[in-house]
C-alpha positions as CSV (number, residue, x, y, z in Angstrom):
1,X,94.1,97.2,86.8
2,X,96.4,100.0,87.8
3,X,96.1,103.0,90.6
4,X,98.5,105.4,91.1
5,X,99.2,108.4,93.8
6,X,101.1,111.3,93.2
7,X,103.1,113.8,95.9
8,X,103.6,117.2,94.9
9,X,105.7,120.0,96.0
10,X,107.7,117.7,98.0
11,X,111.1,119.8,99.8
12,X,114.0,117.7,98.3
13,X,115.7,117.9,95.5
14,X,114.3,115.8,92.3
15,X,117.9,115.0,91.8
16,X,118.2,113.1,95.2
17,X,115.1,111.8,94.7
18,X,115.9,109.9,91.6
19,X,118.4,108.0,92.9
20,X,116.0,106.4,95.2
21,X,113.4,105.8,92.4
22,X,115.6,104.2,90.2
23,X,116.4,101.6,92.7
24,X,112.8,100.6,92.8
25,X,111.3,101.1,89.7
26,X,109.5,97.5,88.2
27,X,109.9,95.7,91.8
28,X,107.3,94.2,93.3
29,X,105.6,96.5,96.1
30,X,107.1,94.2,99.1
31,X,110.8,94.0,97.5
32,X,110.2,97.7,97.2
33,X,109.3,98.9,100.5
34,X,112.2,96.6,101.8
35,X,114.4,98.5,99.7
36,X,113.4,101.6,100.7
37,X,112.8,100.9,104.4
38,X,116.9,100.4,104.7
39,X,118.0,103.0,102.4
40,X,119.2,106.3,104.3
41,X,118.1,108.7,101.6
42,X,115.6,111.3,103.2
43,X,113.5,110.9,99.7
44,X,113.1,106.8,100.7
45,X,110.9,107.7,103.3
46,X,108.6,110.0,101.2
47,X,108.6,107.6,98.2
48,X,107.7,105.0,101.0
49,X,104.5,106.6,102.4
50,X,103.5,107.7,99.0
51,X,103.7,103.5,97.6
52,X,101.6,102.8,100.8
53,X,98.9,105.2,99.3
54,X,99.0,103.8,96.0
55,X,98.2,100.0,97.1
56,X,95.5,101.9,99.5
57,X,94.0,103.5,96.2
58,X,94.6,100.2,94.7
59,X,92.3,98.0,97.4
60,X,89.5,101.0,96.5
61,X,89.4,100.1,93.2
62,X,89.0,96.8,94.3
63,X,92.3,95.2,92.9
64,X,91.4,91.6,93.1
65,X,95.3,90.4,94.5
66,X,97.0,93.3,96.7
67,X,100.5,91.1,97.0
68,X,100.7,91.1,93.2
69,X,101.2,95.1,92.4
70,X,104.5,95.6,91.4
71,X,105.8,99.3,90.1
72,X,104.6,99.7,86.5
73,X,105.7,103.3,86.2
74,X,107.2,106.3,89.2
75,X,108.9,109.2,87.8
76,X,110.1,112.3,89.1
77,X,109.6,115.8,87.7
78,X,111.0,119.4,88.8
79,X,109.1,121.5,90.8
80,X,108.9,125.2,91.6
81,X,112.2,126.4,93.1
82,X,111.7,128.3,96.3
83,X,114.3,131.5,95.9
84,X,115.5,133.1,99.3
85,X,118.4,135.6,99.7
86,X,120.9,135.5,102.1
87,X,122.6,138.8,103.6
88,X,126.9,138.9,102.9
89,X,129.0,141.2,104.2
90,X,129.7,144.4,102.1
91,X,125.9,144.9,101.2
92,X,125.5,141.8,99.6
93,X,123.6,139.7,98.8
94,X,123.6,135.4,98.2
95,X,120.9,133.2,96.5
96,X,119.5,130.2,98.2
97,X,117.4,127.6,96.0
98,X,115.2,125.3,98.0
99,X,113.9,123.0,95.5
100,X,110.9,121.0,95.0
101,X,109.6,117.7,93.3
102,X,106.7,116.5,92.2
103,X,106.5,112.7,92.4
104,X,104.2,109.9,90.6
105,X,103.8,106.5,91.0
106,X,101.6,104.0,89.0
107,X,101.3,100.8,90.2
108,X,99.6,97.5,88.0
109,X,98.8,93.5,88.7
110,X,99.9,92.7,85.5
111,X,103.2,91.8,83.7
């Protein structure tokens, strides 16, 4: 049986945020939340809380074995870019991107 969660609009790049996927991506959810809970990326933090919710939606469903989720699928896709401008000297003007991700996690029992 799978579940999955999903976090959108999340304020880091999707860039950053990859890195930290990769790093977890067909662990077990224990080896996985060990991974992330030492890694100093800001992202391992959000990819953290949003596993948690997965094996939450997971016991809903009534997974019969929590222990035995591992990360079938997580993926990270672009977001809307949050544009700002920034006054310079002279009259002008710099751009500031504050990008966003949108990330998606499926978790299953079986192998």
């Amino acid at each position: 049986m799978e579940a999955s969660a999903k976090l959108t609009f999340a304020r880091i790049s999707p860039r950053k945020t990859r890195l930290v996927v990769d790093m977890i991506r067909g662990r077990e959810i224990q080896s996985a939340l060990n991974i992330l809970k030492f890694s100093p990326q800001p992202s391992a933090k959000l990819i953290s809380n949003l596993l948690r919710s997965a094996v939450a939606n997971a016991e809903q469903k009534g997974v019969s074995d929590v222990d035995s989720l591992y990360v079938k699928t997580i993926y990270v896709n672009a977001g809307t870019v949050l544009k700002r401008f920034l006054p310079r000297a002279m009259g002008r003007a710099s751009k500031i991107r504050k990008p966003t991700s949108h990330i998606h996690v499926v978790l299953s029992d079986t192998k």
